[in-house]
One Martini backbone bead per residue (centre of mass of N, CA, C, O) as a GRO file, in nm:
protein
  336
    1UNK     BB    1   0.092   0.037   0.027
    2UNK     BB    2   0.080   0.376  -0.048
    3UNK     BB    3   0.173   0.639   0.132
    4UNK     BB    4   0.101   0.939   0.164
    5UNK     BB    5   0.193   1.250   0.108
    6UNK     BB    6  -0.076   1.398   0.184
    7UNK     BB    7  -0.324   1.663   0.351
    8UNK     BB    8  -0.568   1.744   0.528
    9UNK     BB    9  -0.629   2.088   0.697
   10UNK     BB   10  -0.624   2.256   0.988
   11UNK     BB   11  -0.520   2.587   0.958
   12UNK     BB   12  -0.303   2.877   1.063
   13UNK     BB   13  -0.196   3.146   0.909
   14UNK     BB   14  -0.208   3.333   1.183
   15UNK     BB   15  -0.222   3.490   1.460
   16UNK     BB   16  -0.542   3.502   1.666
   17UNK     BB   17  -0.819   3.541   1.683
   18UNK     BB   18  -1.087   3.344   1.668
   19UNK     BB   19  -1.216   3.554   1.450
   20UNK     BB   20  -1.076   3.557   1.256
   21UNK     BB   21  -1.000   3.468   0.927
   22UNK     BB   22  -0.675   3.316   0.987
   23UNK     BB   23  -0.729   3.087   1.208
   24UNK     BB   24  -0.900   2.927   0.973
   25UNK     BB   25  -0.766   2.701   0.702
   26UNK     BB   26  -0.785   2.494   0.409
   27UNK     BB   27  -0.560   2.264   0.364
   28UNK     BB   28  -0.241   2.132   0.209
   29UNK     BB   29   0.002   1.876   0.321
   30UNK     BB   30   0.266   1.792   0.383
   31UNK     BB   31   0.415   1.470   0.483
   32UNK     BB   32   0.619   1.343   0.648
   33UNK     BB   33   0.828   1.135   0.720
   34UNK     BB   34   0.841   0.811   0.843
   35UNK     BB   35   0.975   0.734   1.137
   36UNK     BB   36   1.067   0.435   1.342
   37UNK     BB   37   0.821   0.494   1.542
   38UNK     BB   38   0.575   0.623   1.335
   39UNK     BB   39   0.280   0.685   1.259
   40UNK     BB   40  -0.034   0.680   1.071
   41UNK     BB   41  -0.328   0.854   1.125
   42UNK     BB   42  -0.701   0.853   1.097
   43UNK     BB   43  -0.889   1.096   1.145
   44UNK     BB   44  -1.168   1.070   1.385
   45UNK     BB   45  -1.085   1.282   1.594
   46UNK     BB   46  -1.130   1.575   1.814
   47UNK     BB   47  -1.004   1.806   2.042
   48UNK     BB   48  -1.029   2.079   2.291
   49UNK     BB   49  -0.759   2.295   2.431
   50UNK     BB   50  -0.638   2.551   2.593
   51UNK     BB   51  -0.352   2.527   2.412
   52UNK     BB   52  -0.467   2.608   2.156
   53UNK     BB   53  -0.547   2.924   2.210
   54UNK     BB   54  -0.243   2.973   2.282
   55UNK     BB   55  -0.114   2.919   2.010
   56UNK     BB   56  -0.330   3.062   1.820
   57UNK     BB   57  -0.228   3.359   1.928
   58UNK     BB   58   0.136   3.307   1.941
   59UNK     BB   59   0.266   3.214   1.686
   60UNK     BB   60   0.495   3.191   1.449
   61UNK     BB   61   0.448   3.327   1.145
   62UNK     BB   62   0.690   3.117   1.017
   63UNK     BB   63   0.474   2.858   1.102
   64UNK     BB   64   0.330   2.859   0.877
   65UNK     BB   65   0.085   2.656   0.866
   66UNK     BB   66  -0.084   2.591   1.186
   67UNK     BB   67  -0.136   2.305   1.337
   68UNK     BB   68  -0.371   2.200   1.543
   69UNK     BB   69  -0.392   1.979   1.797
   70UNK     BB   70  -0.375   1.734   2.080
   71UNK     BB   71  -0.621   1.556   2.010
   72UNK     BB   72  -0.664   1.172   1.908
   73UNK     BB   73  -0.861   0.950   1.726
   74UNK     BB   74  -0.817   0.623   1.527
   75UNK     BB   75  -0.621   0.505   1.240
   76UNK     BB   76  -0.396   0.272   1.157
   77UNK     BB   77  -0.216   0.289   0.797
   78UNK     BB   78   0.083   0.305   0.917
   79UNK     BB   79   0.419   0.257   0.974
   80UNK     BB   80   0.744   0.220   1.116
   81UNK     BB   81   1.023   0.023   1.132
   82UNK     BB   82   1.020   0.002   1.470
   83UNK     BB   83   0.759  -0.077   1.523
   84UNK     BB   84   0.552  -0.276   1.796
   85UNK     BB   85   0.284  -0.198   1.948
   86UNK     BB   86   0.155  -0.130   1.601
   87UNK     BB   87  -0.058  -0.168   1.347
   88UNK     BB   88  -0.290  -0.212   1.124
   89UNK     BB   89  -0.594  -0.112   1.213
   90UNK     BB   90  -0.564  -0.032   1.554
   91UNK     BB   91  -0.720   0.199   1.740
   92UNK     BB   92  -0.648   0.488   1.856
   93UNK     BB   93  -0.501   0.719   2.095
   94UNK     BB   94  -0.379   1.081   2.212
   95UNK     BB   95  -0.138   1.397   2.192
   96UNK     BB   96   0.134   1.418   2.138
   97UNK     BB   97   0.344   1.701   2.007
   98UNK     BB   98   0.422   2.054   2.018
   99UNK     BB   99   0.655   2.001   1.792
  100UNK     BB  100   0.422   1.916   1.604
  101UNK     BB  101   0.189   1.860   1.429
  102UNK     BB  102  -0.143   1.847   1.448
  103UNK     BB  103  -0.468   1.691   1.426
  104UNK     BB  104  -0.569   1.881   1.219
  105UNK     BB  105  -0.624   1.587   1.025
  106UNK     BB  106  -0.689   1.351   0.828
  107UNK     BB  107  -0.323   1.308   0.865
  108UNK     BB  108  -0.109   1.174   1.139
  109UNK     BB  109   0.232   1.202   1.276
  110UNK     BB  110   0.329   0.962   1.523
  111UNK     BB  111   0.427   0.831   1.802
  112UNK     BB  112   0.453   0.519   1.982
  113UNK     BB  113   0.533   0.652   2.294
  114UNK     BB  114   0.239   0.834   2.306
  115UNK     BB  115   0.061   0.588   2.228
  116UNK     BB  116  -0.299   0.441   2.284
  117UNK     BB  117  -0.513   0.252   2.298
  118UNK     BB  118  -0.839   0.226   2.207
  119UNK     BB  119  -1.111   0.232   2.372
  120UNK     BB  120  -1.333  -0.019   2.325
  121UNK     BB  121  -1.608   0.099   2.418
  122UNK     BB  122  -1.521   0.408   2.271
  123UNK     BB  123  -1.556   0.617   2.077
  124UNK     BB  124  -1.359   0.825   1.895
  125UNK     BB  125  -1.502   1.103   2.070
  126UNK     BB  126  -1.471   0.988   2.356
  127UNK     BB  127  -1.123   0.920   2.351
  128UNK     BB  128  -1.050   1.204   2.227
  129UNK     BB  129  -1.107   1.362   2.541
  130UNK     BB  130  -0.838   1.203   2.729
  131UNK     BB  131  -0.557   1.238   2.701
  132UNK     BB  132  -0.425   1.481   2.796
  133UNK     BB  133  -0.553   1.528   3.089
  134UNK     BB  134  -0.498   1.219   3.183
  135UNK     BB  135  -0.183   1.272   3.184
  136UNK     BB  136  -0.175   1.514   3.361
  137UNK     BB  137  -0.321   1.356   3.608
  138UNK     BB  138  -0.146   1.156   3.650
  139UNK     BB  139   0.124   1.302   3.673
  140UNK     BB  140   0.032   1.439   3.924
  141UNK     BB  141  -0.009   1.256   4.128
  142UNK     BB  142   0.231   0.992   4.043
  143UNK     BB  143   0.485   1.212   4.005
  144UNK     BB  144   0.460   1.477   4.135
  145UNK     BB  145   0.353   1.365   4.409
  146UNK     BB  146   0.331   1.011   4.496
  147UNK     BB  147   0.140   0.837   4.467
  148UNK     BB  148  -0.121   0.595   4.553
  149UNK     BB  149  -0.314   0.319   4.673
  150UNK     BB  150  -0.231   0.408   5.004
  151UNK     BB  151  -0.336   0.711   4.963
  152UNK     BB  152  -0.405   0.954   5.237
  153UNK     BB  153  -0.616   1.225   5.215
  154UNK     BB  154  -0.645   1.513   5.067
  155UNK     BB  155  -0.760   1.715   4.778
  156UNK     BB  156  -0.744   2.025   4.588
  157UNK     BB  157  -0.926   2.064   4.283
  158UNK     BB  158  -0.901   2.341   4.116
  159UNK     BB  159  -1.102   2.318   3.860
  160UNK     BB  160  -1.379   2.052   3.863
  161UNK     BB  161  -1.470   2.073   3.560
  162UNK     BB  162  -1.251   2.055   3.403
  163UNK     BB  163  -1.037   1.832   3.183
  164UNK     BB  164  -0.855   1.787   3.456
  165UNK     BB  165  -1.029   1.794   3.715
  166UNK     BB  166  -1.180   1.547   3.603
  167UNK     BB  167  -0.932   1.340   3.634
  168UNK     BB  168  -0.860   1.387   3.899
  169UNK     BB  169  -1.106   1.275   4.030
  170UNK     BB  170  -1.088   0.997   3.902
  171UNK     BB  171  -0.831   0.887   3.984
  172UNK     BB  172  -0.815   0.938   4.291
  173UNK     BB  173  -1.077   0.758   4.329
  174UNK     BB  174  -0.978   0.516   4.227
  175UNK     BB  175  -0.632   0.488   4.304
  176UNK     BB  176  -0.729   0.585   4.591
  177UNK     BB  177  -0.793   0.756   4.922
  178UNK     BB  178  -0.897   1.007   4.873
  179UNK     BB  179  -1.018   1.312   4.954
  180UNK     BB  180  -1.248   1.521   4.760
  181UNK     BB  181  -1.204   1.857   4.664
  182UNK     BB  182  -1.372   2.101   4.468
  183UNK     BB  183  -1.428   2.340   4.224
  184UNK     BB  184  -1.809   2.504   4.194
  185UNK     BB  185  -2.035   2.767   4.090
  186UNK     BB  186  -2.231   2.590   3.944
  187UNK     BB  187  -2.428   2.382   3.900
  188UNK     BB  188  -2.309   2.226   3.697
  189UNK     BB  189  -2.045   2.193   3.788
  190UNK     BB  190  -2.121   2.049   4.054
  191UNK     BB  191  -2.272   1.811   3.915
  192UNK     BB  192  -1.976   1.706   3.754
  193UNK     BB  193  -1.789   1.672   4.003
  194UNK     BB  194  -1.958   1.444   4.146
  195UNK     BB  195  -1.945   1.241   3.868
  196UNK     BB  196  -1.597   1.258   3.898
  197UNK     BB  197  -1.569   1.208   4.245
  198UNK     BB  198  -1.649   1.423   4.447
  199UNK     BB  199  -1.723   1.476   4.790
  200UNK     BB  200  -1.660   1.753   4.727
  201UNK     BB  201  -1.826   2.095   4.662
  202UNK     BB  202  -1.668   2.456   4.612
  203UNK     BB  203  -1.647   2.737   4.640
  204UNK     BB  204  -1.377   2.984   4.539
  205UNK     BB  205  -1.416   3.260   4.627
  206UNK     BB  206  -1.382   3.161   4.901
  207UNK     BB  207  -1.160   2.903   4.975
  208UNK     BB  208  -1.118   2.870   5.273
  209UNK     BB  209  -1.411   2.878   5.431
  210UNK     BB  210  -1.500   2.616   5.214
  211UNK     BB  211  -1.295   2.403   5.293
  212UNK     BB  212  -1.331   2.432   5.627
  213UNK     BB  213  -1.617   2.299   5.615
  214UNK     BB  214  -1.509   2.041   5.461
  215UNK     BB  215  -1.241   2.086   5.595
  216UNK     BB  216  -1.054   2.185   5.939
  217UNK     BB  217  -0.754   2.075   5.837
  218UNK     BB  218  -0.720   2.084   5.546
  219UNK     BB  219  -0.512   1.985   5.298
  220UNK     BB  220  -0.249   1.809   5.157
  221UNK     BB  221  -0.344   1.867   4.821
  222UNK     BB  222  -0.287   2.090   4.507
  223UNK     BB  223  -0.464   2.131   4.247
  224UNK     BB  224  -0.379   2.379   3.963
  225UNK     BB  225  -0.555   2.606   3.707
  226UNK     BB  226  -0.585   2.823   3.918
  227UNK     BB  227  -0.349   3.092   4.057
  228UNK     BB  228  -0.437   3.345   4.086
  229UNK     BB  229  -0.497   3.470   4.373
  230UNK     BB  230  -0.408   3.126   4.546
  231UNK     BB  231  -0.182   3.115   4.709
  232UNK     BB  232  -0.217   3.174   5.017
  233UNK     BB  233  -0.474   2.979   5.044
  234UNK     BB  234  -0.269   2.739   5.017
  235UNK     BB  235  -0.097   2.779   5.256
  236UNK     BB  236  -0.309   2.788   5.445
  237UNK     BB  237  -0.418   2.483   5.394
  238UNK     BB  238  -0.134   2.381   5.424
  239UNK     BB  239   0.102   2.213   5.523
  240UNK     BB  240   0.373   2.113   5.634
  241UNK     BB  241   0.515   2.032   5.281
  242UNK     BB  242   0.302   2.096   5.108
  243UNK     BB  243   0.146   2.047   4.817
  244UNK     BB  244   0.160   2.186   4.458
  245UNK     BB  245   0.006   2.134   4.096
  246UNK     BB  246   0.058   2.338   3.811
  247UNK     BB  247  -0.084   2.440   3.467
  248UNK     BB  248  -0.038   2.723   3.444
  249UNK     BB  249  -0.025   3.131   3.367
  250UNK     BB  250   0.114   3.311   3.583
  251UNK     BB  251   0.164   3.628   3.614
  252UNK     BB  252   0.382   3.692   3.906
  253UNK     BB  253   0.434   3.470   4.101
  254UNK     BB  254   0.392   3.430   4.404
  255UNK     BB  255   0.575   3.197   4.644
  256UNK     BB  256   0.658   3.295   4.932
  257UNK     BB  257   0.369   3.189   5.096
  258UNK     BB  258   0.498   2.897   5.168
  259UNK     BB  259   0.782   2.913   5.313
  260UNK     BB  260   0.685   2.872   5.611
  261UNK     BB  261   0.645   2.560   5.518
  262UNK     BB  262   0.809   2.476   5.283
  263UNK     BB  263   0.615   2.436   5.057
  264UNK     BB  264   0.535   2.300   4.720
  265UNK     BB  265   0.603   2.381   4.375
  266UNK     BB  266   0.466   2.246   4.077
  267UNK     BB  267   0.494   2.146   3.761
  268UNK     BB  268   0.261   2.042   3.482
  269UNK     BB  269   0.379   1.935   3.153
  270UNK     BB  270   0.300   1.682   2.910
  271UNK     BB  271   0.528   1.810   2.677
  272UNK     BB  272   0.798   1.730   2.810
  273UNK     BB  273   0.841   1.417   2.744
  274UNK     BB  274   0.826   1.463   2.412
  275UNK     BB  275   1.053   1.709   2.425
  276UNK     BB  276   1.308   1.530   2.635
  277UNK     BB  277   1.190   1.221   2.610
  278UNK     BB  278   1.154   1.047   2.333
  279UNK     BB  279   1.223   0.721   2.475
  280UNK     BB  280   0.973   0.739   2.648
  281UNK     BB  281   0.697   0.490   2.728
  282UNK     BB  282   0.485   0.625   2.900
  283UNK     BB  283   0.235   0.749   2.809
  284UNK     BB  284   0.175   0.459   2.676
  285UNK     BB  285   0.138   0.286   2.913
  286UNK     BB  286  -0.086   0.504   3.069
  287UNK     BB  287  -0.305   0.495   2.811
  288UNK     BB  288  -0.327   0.153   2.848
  289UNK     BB  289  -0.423   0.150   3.117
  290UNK     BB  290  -0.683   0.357   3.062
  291UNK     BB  291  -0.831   0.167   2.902
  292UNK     BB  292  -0.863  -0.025   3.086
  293UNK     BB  293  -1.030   0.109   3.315
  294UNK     BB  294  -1.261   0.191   3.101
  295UNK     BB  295  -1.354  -0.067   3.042
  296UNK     BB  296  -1.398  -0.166   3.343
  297UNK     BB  297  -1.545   0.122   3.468
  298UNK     BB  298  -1.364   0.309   3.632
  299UNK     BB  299  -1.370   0.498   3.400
  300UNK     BB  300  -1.456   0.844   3.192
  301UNK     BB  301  -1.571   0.998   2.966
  302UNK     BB  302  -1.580   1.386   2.930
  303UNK     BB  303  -1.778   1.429   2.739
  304UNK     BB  304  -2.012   1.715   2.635
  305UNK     BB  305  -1.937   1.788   2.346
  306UNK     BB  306  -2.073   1.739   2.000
  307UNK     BB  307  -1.908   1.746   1.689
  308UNK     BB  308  -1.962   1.762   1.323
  309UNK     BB  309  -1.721   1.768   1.228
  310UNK     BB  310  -1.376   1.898   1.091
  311UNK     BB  311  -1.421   2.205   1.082
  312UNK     BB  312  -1.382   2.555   1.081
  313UNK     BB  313  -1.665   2.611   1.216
  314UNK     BB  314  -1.620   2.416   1.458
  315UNK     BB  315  -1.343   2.498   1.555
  316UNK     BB  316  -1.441   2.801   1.630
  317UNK     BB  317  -1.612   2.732   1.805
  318UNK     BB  318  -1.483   2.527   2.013
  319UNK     BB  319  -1.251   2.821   2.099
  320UNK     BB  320  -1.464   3.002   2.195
  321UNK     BB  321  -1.559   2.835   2.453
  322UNK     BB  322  -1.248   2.771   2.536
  323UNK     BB  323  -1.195   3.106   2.586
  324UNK     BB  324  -1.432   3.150   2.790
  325UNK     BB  325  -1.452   2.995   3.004
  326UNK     BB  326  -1.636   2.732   3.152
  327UNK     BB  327  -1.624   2.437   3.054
  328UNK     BB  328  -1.769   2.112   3.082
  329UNK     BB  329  -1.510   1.921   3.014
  330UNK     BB  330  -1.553   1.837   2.649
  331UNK     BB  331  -1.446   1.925   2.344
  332UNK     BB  332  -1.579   1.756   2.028
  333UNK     BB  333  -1.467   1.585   1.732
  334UNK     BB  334  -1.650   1.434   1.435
  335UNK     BB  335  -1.580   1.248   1.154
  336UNK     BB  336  -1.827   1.181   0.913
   0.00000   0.00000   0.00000
């Protein structure tokens, strides 16, 4: 079978607002050759993370056409000469490299260390709402904090219905003994993160007043996605040696207010182990484990909005929702 030399993608030709007219438009681009781990998968499926709006925002105008998309599920249609995973035919899901194209596109080239079967259970809609997501909180929890199925105290959720703090609640409570104390201030939220797992859900706006209400001796661990003008509150719930995980871009972040308790903060971002750790095979394991667990009924996908056909109108919508912030769970797109 001869492998396609182009692919139909959408790409942003400059950077700029989600209305902006070049931040979306259908191209035909070269395929890479593929690398010796690389597949090329048939995109079947693909999500919108705050990633996404935050490169197309700010990327360098010199790598335009610049393909978006960090999720993707699909199917393997050629593989690379040293590939041992997986074959053709395959069913695949992961969140692939910030440092190669994106995955809004028909034909996507991705390694194969970072990338896990997808669950057997799930559509390729609901498959692909799970990557990024699931590998942050994986990280967060038992890279990052170091937890383990024997770790018991409280975590502190800052985000519980975004779509890594509902993964943080659902591993979390799958995989220790934590209680979850999750955070959401409408209605939906609250009962989004119930859903995830949270054993508890309080408003953000007192952080620390709600979080005493059902916790009165403050939390052992914090996952934070909003980290502005909440590190005090965290210095305060937090014992001595407490550690924080934050996934956010705060501008000027003062963490002196840790420091008399010695307490740790920690940075997760997900496309690290593929931009500096390319033969670590560890993404792989995290997301064929996570398959495991879904199909067990373990673990649920995040998906909430599902938009038909992976198209610029679609995927423009897509970024204004996740760009408004305050989405629930996961915006998906599927291709027809």
């Amino acid at each position: 079978m001869t492998t396609p030399r182009t692919t139909t993608a959408i790409a942003s030709l400059r950077p700029g607002d989600v209305d902006a007219p070049d931040s979306f438009a259908t191209v035909e681009l070269e395929l890479p050759p593929l690398g010796p781990h690389d597949l090329l998968v048939d995109v079947r499926a693909v999500s919108v993370n705050p990633v996404d709006g935050k490169v197309r925002s700010s990327f360098d105008p010199a790598e335009a056409p610049k393909v978006l998309g960090f999720d993707a599920a699909g199917t393997v249609t050629a593989v690379g000469e040293a590939v041992t995973r997986f074959a053709f035919g395959d069913d695949v899901y992961y969140a692939g490299s910030i440092a190669r194209p994106g995955t809004n596109a028909q034909l996507h080239v991705v390694d194969e260390r970072v990338v896990g079967p997808k669950p057997a259970s799930l559509s390729f809609a609901d498959a692909a709402a799970l990557p990024l997501t699931t590998i942050t909180a994986w990280e967060t929890l038992f890279d990052r904090l170091g937890l383990d199925a024997d770790s018991t105290g409280t975590i502190l959720v800052v985000g519980g219905a975004g779509g890594v703090g509902s993964m943080v609640a659902q591993l979390a409570r799958a995989l220790t003994r934590l209680t979850v104390v999750a955070t959401g201030a409408r209605p939906e939220s609250v009962a989004w993160a119930r859903d995830m797992g949270a054993h508890h859900v309080v408003d953000h706006h007192d952080l620390v007043a709600a979080v005493r209400a059902v916790a009165p001796g403050g939390v052992d661990h914090v996952f934070s996605a909003f980290s502005e003008g909440n590190v005090e509150a965290y210095a305060q719930l937090l014992p001595v040696h407490g550690e924080v995980v934050a996934i956010d871009d705060p501008v000027g972040l003062d963490l002196l207010p840790l420091k008399p308790k010695a307490q740790t903060w920690h940075w997760e971002f997900m496309f690290a182990r593929p931009l500096h750790l390319p033969e670590d095979a560890h993404q792989h394991e995290l997301l064929t484990e996570v398959a495991r667990l879904v199909d067990a009924g373990r673990l649920r996908t995040t998906a909430t909005t599902r938009l038909q056909g992976i198209t610029e109108a679609n995927l423009r919508e897509a970024h204004r929702q996740v760009d408004a912030g305050g989405v629930v769970g996961k915006v998906v797109l599927e291709r027809g």
